[in-house]
N, C-alpha and C positions, 0 to 999 in steps of 0.2 A: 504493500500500500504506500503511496507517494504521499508523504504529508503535508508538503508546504507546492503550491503550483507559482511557478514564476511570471513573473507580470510580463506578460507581450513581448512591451514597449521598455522592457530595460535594454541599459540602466537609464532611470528615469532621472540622475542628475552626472553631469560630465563636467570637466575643466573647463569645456567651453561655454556650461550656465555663470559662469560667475564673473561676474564686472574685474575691470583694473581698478577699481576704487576702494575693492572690498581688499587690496593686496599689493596698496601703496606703489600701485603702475606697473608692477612688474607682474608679467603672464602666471597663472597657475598654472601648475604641473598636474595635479590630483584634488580630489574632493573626496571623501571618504570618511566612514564610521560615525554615523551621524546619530546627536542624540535625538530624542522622538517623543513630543506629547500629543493629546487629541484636546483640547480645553474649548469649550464652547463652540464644538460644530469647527473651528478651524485648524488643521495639522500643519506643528511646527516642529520645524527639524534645526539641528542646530548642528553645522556641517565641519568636519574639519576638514581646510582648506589650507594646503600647501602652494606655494610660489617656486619658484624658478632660483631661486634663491634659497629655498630648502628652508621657508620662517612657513610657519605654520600662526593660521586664522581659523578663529570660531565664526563662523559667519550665518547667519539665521536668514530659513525663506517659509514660508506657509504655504497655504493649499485648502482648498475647499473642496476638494476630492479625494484627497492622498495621495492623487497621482501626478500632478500636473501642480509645479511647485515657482513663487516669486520669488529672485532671490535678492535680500536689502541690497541698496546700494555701499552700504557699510557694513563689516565688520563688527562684533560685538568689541565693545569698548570694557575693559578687566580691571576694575579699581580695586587697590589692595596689597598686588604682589610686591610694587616697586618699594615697597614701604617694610621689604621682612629682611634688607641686610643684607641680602644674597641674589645672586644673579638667575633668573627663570630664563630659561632657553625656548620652551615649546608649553602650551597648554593644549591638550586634548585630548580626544576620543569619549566626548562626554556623554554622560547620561543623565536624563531628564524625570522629574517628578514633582508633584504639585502638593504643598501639604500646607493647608490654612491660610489659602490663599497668593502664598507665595510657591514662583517655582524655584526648586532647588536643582544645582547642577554639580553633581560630582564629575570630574578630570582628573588625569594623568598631567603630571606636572614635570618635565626634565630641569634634574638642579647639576650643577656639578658632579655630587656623589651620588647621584642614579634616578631614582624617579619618586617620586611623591602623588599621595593620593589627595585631593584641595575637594573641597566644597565652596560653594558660591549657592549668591541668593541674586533673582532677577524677578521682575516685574513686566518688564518688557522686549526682553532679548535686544534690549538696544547695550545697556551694560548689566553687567555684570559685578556683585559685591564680592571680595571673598573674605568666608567667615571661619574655613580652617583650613588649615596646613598640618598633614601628618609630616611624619618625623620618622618614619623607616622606609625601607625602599621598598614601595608597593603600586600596583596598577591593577586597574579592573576594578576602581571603588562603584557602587549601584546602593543606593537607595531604594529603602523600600517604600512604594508609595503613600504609606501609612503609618502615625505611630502602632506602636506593639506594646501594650502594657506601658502604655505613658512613655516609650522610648523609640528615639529614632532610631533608626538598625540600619546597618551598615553590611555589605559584603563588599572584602578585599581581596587582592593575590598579592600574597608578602612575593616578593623579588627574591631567590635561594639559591639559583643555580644559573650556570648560561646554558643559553642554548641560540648556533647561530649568531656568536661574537655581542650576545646583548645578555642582561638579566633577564630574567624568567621566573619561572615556580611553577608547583603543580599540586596546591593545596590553595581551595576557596577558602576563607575565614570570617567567623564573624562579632561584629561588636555593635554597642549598644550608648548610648549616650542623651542624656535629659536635654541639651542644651548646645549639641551640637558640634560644641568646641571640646570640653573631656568626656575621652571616650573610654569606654572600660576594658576590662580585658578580652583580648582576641581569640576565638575560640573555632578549631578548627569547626570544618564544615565537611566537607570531602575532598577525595586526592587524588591526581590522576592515575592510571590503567599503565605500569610500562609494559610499552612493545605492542600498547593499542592503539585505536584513533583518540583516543583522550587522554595520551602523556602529561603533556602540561597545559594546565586549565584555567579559567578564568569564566565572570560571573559576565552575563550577556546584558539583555535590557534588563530594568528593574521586575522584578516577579509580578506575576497578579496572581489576586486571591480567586482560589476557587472551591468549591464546598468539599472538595479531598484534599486542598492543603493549597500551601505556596508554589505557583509552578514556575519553573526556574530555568528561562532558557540559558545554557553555557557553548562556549566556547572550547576546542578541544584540539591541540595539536600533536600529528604525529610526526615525531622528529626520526624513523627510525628507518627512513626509508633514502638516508644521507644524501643524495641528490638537493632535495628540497623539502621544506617542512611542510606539512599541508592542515591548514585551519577548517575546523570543521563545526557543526554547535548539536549540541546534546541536548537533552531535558530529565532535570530531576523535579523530586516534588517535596517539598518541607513542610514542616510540621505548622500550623497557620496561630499558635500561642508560642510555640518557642520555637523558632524557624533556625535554630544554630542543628537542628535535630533532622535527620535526611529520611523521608518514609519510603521512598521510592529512588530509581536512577533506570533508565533507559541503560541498555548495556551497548545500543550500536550508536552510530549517529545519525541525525533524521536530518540530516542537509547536508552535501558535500559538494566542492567546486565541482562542477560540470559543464557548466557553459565557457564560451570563448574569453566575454566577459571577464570571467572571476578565474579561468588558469589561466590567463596571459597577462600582463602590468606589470605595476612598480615592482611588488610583488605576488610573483604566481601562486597559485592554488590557493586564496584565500575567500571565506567567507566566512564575514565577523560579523554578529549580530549585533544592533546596538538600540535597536527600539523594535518593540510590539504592543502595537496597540488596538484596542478594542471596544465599540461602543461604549462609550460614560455613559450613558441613559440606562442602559442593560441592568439590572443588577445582580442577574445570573449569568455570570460571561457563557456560561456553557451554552446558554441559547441562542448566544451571539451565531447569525450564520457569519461573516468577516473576520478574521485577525490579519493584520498585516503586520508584515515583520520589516524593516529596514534595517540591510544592514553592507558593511562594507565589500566590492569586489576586487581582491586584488590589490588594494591598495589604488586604487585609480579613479572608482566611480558607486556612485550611490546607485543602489538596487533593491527592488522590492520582491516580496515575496508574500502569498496569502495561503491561509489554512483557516481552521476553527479550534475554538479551548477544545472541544472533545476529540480531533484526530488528536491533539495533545497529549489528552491524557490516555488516549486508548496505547498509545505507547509504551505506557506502564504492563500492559494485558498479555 
């Protein structure tokens, strides 16, 4: 059974949707790993956007379809970093959730000594606040769209190992915090498969609740096939009062590069998920006929994908 069907018309956004204004004149190379809300009937993606010069922009476009996307003439504007002492290289591959009003945007932050997981607060995708800075080398932070027992929850990939001249890891993690800025202690989640497609892991869009629990698209790379790594994304299911607790995990993967699209670019064979989303009116997502998933190809261009919460969950079966 095929779980997720590919949009037509991918990919539906390329380097050549995005202005020279969003990227200070100078041509983009790539658009990729976009984060993804659905907020009152309009879909916003919030695009990482590399130039020609290898600087990397957060750049926000909407949509009244989900297919068929504007992109600002600007750049999201980041207040906050210039102000922690130390030099930010890159902010991205973020992801999107809205919680009392405000949307919050966790990123991957490049500092000198490796990578950092940041939170920011936004109102309008024009800037961006940020309100924390981790302090170990991690990537792959997500937000759950909800507090959990009066607490925001977090999932990370601590940075442990290389793989392919960078850091890496292959254990999700998770933590918990009243206020955003301390956060508590880190508590494993799950870990990857070696010598599977799920070596080294990382946490995808933010989870949705469903009445069998947190479903959790991932991210999964096989490094063992030494040519090249090949990214793929999986689904587990967490426990929906203590989600640090795994009920379920898919043992294969339910989306793998196969188009021209996502084996050929920056970098080949990849397909990163980084937004799914689903009717907000619904409040049995399982009835939802649409999900749409966004997520990166290759490293090169934005791509969609749709299925429904139950081929999701029937996965577990």
């Amino acid at each position: 059974m095929t779980t997720f069907n590919r949009y037509s018309k991918n990919p539906i956004i390329t380097r050549k949707d995005i202005p020279l204004s969003c990227t200070n004149g100078i041509e983009s190379s790539s658009v990729f790993n976009p984060g993804a809300i659905l907020d009152n009937g309009v879909f916003h993606l919030l695009l990482r956007v590399q130039s020609r010069q290898r600087k990397t922009f957060l750049t926000h476009c909407s949509s009244t379809n989900g297919h068929d996307f504007t992109v600002d003439a600007q750049s999201v504007k980041i207040n906050g970093i210039n102000e922690l002492g130390f030099e930010i290289f890159h902010v991205y591959d973020p992801r999107i959730v809205k919680i009392e009003d405000v949307f919050l945007v966790s990123a991957a932050v490049d500092v000198e000594e490796g990578c950092r997981t940041a939170i920011f607060s936004t109102k309008d995708f024009k800037e961006m606040d940020l309100i924390h800075m981790g302090d170990i080398d991690s990537r792959n932070g997500v937000l759950f769209p909800e507090k959990i027992n009066g607490h925001y929850c977090l999932l990370d990939r601590p940075n442990n190992q290389f793989a392919g001249g960078v850091m890496s890891g292959s254990q999700i993690c998770f933590s918990a915090s009243t206020d955003l800025v301390s956060w508590g202690r880190s508590v494993p989640v799950m870990s990857g498969n070696h010598h599977y497609w799920d070596e080294l892991i990382g946490a995808g869009p933010p989870p949705i609740r469903t009445k069998e629990g947190w479903l959790l698209v991932y991210h999964g790379v096989a490094t063992h096939f030494m040519s090249s790594n090949i990214y793929q994304a999986g689904v587990a299911l967490l426990d929906i009062d203590e989600p640090h607790k795994i009920l379920a995990r898919c043992p294969a993967n339910i989306f793998e590069p196969r188009e021209s699209y996502e084996l050929t670019g920056q970098v080949p064979n990849v397909v990163f998920p980084t937004g799914l989303l689903v009717d907000a009116s619904s409040k049995n997502p399982e009835n939802c006929n649409e999900v749409l998933m966004y997520y990166g190809a290759a490293d090169s261009s934005v791509c969609l994908a749709k299925t429904t919460i139950q081929k999701l969950l029937d996965c577990f079966k």
